[in-house]
C-alpha positions in Angstrom: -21.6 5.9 -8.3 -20.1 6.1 -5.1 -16.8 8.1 -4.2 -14.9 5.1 -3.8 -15.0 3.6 -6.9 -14.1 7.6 -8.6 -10.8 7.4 -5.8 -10.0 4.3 -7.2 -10.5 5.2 -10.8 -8.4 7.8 -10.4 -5.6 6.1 -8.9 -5.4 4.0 -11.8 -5.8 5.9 -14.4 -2.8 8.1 -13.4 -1.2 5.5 -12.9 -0.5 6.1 -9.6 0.4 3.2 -7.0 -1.3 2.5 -4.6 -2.3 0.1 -1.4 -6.1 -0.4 -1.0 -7.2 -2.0 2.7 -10.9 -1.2 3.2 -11.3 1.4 3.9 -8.1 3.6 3.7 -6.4 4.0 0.6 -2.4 4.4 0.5 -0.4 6.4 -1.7 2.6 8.7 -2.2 1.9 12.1 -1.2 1.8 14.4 -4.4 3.4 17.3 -2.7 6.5 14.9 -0.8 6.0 11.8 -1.7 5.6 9.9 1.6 2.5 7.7 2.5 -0.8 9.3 2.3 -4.1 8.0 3.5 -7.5 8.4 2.2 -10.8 7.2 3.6 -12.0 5.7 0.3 -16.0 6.6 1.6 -15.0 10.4 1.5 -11.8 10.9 -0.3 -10.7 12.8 2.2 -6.8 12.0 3.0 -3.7 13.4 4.8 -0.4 13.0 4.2 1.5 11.4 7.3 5.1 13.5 6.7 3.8 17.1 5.6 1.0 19.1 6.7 -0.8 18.1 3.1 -4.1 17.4 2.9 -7.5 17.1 0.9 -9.7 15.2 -1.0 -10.4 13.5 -4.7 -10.7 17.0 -6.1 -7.4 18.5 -4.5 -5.9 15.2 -6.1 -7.4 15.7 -9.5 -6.9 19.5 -9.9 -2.6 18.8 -8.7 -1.2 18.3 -12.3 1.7 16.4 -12.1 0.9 13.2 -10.4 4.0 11.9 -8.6 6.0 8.4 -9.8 6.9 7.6 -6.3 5.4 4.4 -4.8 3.7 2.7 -1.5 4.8 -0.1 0.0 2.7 -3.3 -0.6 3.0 -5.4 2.2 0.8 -8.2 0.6 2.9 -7.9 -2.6 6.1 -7.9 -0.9 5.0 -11.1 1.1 4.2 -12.9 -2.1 7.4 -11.6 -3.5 10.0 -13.2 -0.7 7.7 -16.6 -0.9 8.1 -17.0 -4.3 12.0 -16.6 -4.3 12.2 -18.7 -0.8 10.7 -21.2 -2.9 13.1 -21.0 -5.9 15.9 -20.7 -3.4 13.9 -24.1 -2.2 13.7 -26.0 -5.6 17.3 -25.0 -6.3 19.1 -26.3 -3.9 17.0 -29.4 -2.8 16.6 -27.7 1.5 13.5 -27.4 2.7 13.1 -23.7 3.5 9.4 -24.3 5.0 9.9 -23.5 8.3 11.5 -20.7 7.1 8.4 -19.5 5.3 6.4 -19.9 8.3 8.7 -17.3 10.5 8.6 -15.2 8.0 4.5 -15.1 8.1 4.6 -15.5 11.8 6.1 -12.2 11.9 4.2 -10.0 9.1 1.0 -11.1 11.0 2.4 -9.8 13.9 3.4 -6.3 12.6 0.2 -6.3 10.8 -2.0 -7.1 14.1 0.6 -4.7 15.7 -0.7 -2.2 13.3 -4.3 -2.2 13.9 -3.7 -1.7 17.6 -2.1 1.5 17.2 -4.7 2.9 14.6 
């Protein structure tokens, strides 16, 4: 079985949050509880806040896992659709072109993203 699949295992069987992008996995750091990243093919991740850093085993071996969470951009964009579009149905507007802002400019933090990395 391959690392990836034990990383991910592990994540959920804590219970622990996480964002998963191929191939970096996101999480709280269990030392401060800011974003960590993981390369998911070695399980070897680094906290961005604190000089933390390890692998799966460092994870495993840790015994309180934190309760802290990551912040899901995909989740969060499905979130503020679905209300936009109660907000929508309530009141009889057509927030649409609001939507479409709104996307406009995830995609371009996201793309903005992938240029610094």
């Amino acid at each position: 079985m391959s690392l990836e699949y034990f990383a991910l295992s592990y994540f959920k069987e804590k219970k622990i949050r996480y964002y998963y992008e191929k191939p970096i996995i996101t999480f709280p750091c269990p030392y401060c509880s800011s974003e960590a990243k993981m390369i998911s093919t070695t399980t070897i991740w680094h906290c961005g806040e604190c000089p933390e850093k390890g692998n799966l085993q460092t994870l495993i071996t840790r015994p309180d896992p934190t309760e802290d969470t990551v912040y899901h951009p995909l989740k969060e964009r499905k979130a503020i659709r679905q209300h936009v579009q109660r907000l929508s149905k309530k009141y009889g507007e057509d927030l649409s072109p609001l939507l479409e802002r709104i996307d406009q400019l995830i995609e371009y933090h996201q793309n903005k993203e992938k240029t610094q990395v």
